[in-house]
Every structure is written in C-alpha cells, then in structure tokens.
N, C-alpha and C positions, 0 to 999 in steps of 0.2 A: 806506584805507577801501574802493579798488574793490577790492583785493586779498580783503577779511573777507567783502566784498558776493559776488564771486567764489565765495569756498569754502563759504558760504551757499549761495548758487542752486544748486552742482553737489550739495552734498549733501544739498540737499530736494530736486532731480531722482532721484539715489540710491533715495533713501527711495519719491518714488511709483512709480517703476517697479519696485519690491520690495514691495508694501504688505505681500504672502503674508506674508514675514519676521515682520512685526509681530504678524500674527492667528496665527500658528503659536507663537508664543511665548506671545502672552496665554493662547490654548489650553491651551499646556502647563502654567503657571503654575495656573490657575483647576482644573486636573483634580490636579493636585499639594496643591494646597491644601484640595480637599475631603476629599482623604486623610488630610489632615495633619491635620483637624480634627473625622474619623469620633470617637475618643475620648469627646472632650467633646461633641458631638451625641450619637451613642448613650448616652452615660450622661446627659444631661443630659431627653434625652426623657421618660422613667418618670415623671422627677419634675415635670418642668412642666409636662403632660399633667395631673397629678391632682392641684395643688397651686396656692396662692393666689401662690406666685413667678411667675406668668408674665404673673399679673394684673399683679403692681407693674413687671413687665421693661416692661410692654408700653407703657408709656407714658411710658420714658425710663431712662434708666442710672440704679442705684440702688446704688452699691457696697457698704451693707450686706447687700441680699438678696443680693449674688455675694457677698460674704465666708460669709452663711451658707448660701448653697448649698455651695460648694467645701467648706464645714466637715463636712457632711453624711455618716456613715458607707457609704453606698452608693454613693460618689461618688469617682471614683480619684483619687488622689493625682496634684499638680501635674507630680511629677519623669516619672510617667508619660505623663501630655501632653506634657510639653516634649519626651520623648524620643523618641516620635514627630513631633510637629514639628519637629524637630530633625534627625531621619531625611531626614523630602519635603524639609526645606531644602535638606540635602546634597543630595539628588538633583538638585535642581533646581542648584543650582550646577556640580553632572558633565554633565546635557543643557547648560544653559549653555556648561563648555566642551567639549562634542560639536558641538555645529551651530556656534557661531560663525567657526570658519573657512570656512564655507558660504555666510556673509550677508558675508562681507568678500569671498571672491570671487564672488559675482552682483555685490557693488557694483561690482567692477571690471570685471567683463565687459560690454562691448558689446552684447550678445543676452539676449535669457534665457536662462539659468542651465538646461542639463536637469539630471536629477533624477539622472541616475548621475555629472557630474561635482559637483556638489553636493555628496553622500555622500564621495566619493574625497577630496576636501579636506577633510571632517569628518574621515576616516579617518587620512588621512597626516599630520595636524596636531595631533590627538587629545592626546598626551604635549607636544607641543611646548607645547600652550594650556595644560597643565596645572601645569606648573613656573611657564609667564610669570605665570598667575595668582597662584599662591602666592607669587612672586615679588613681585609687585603686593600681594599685601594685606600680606604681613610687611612691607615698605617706607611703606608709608599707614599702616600700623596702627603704630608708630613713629613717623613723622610725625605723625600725627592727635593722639597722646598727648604728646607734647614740647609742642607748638603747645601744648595746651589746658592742661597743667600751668604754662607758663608761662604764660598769659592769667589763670589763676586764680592764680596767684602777685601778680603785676602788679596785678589788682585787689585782692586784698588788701593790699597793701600800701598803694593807695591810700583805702583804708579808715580808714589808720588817719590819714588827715589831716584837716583840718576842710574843706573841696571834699567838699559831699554828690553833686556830681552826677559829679565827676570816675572816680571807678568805674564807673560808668556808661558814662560816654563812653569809656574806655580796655576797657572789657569790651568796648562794640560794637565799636570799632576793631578790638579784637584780633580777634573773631569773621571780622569783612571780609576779616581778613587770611588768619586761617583757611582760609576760603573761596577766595582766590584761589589759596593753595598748593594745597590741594586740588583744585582744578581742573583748575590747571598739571600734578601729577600723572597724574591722570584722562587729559588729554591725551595726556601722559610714554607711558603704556601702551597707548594706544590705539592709535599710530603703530606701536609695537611689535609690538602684536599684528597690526595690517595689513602691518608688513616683514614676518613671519614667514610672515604666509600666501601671497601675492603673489611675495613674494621668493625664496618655498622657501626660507628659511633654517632648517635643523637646528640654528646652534648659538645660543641664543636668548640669546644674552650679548651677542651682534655688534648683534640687531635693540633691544635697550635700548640697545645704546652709541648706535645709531645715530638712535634716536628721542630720547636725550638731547638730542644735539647741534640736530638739528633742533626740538626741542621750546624749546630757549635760543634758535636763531641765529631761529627763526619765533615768536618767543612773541606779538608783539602782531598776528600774524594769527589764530593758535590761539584765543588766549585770547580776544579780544574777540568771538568767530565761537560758544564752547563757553559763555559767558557768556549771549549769548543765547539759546541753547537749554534753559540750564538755570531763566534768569528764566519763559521758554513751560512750561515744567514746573513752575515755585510756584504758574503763574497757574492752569494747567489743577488743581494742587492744592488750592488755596484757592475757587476757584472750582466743585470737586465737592464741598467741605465746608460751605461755605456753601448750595450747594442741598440737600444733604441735613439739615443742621441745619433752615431755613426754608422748603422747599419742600414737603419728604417728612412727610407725619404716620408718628410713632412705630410704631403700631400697623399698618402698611401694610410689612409686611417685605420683601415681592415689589419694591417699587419701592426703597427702600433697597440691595439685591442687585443691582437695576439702575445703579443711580447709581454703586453703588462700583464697578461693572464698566467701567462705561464709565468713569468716573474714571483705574482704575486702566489701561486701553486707551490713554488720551491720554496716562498717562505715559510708557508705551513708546515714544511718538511722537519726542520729544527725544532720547531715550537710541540709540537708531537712527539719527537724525537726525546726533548728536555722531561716530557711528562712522562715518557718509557722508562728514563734515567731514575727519577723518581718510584717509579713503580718498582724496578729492579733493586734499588736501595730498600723501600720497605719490606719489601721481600726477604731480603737479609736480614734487615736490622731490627726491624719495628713490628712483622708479624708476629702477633700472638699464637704460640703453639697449641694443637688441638689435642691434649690428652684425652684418651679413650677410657670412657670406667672399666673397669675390670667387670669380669662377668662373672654373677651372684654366683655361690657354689651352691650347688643342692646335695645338701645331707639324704641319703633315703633312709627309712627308717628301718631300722632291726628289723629282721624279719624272723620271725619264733621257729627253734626243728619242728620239723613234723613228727609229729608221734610215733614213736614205733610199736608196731603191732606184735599183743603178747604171744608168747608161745604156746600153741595149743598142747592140752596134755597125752599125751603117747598112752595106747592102751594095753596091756598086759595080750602078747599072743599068745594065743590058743597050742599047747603041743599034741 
C-alpha cells in the first residue's frame, strides 16, 4: 500500500508541475471539436433561427423534433456529418500521437521541459507512437469484444433458468471483470509508451515485451494506483452531469458550454494523472542505469636522473 501510496504522490507531483500538458490538450480537443461540428451548426442555423424547433429544443431534448429536423430537405445527410466528425477525430487522435512523447518526457525531467527539447521528442517518436498505438487498439479492440461476447453469452444462458436475479449479478460481475482487464491493458501500454520515449527504444516490440512483464510482476501496484484515478474521473463525470441536469436551466446555453468544458477539463486530469503513474513506475522499475566508464589512467613515462656533474680536480697549493 505505501508502494501504490508512492506512485500516487509522484504522479500527481508529475501532473502539477506540467498543468500546461493538460490546458494545451483541452485547447486542442475544444478547437477540433468546433470543427467537427461547423456542419450541423451551419445548417442547423437557417432553420432554428425562423422556426418553432428551437422553441421546443430549448427547454429540453425532444427526439422527435431532432428526428424531424434531420428528416428536413435542406438539411445534410448524417453520412455527411459523421464524415467530417470522423475527419477532426482522426486528427485529433495524429496530434494525440504527436505531442505525447513530449508530456512523457517533461514528466521525466527534473526541470522544465524547454520547448525545443519537447518538439524533438514529438519528432523522433512521431512513427514509433504510431504503430504502439495501433498496436494498442487492435489488441483492446479484440479484447474488449471476446470479454463482452462472452458476458453476453453467460447471461444469457442464465436467462434461461428460473434465478431472475442471477443475470443480473453474473452480467455486473462480468462487466468488473471487464473493467479490470481493461485497465490492466491500459496500464500494459502506458509503460510501453513511457519505455519507448525515455528509453529511446526504435524497436517498439522490446518496449511491449517489456511493459508486459513489468505490467504482470507489478500489477497490484499498477492496478490499484490506475483504479483510483479512473473511480476521480466517474466522479468528476457524474458529478458534471448531475450539475448540468439540476443546476443549469435548459434555456441558458452559455452556461451549459460552460459546465461541459469544465467537465470535460477534469477529465483530462486522471487520464494525465494514470500516464504520471506510469512514468513514476518506469522510473523505479524499468530505467536503464547509466554507468559511467572509468577514466583512462595515464602512465607518464620514466623520466631518466639527471647527470651529475664530475668533480673538478683540487690543485696542489702553493706554501
């Protein structure tokens, strides 16, 4: 427990002496996002501008006026939204992995981070983050679907007994369990991505073998450490939708905008947090030590007596 307590404290020190990290990401997320959602804003203006849909919008979700708004001839087709949403997502997921070898090494450095060694480690990392990602979701995305096909399997089967509650309780189970492999993953890759950047490792197979191993031989420090950060992230979730449901009147869109921003701000806060945690583990566990060579000795060579000078001969004095 001091050990989890341990990788806690170093990785919320991480976190505040990087806060930049955070607000440079939200930034970027919120300017991605208004992009992604010009489409349906511009076409959606014309109409709720001069029409009684914006009366009925404005005082709560109404999914028949949005069924027959979207139905509307003037109004673009879905596949077309998505496919600009679809577009800023990607992008966002390439800056994603562009800076993040940036925020893994400020966390490791000592000092602040200047802004040209920052960039150089986006830069020389660039491909290497790209494969570990892909690498990372074909592996989750496989996982994620095994788990939940077999959960849904399980419950129904127990469906089909007379136990009404037993589904129930074998669906939540399974879900927990869910959750904790996906965690453990989550972890899996995080280490990896932190060997890769720290370690300068090119060949990104070594820095998964080797956050494997570490991810198994440390899991009940990992896990219990990425657990809590993600329980700080339901709370800060449920806790910005609950004020927005009961706090925010409908008709008040400005502070609504507000709420989800900062909502969505505090999410970041964990997710930063878990890659500290990460960082603080390799630190311990997985850094390579820098042995210094020993410094050459230098022999000087003999150096020869100097001669000594003969005796001159004494002459016979005179009496």
């Amino acid at each position: 427990m001091n050990t989890n307590r341990n990788l806690l404290g170093s990785g919320w020190s991480m976190v505040i002496h990087n806060k930049r990290y955070i607000f440079w990401f939200w930034l970027l997320n919120v300017t991605l996002a208004e992009f992604g959602t010009s489409v349906f804003r511009q076409s959606a203006h014309p109409i709720l501008d001069h029409s009684l849909y914006s009366q009925r919008l404005l005082n709560g979700f109404h999914l028949g006026n949005m069924i027959e708004l979207f139905a509307r001839p003037e109004f673009p087709s879905l596949g077309t939204m998505a496919r600009q949403a679809s577009f800023f997502a990607f992008l966002f997921f390439l800056f994603t992995a562009i800076f993040l070898p940036g925020v893994f090494a400020g966390y490791a450095s000592t000092y602040r981070l200047p802004r040209e060694d920052f960039f150089r480690a986006c830069g020389r990392n660039l491909w290497r983050f790209i494969r570990l990602m892909l690498i990372a979701g074909i592996i989750m995305g496989i996982v994620a679907g095994a788990l939940f096909a077999i959960n849904g399997a399980i419950s129904k089967k127990a469906a089909e007994g007379t136990n009404e509650l037993l589904p129930v309780e074998l669906q939540m189970t399974g879900l927990a369990v869910i959750f904790l492999v996906m965690t453990t993953l989550r972890a899996w890759f995080d280490l990896a991505e932190a060997d890769v950047v720290l370690n300068d490792q090119r060949a990104v197979r070594k820095s998964i073998s080797a956050a494997f191993r570490h991810t198994l031989g440390g899991l009940f420090r990992l896990l219990p450490s990425y657990i809590i950060a993600t329980i700080l992230a339901a709370i800060f979730l449920l806790g910005g939708l609950w004020f927005w449901r009961h706090v925010v009147p409908p008709i008040r869109w400005g502070d609504a905008f507000v709420v989800s921003q900062i909502t969505l701000f505090l999410l970041l806060i964990p997710r930063f947090w878990q890659r500290g945690i990460a960082v603080a583990y390799w630190q311990r566990k997985m850094m390579i030590p820098v042995v210094a060579a020993p410094a050459p000795v230098v022999v000087a060579p003999p150096v020869p007596p100097a001669p000594q000078p003969e005796p001159t001969p004494s002459l016979p004095s005179e009496s």
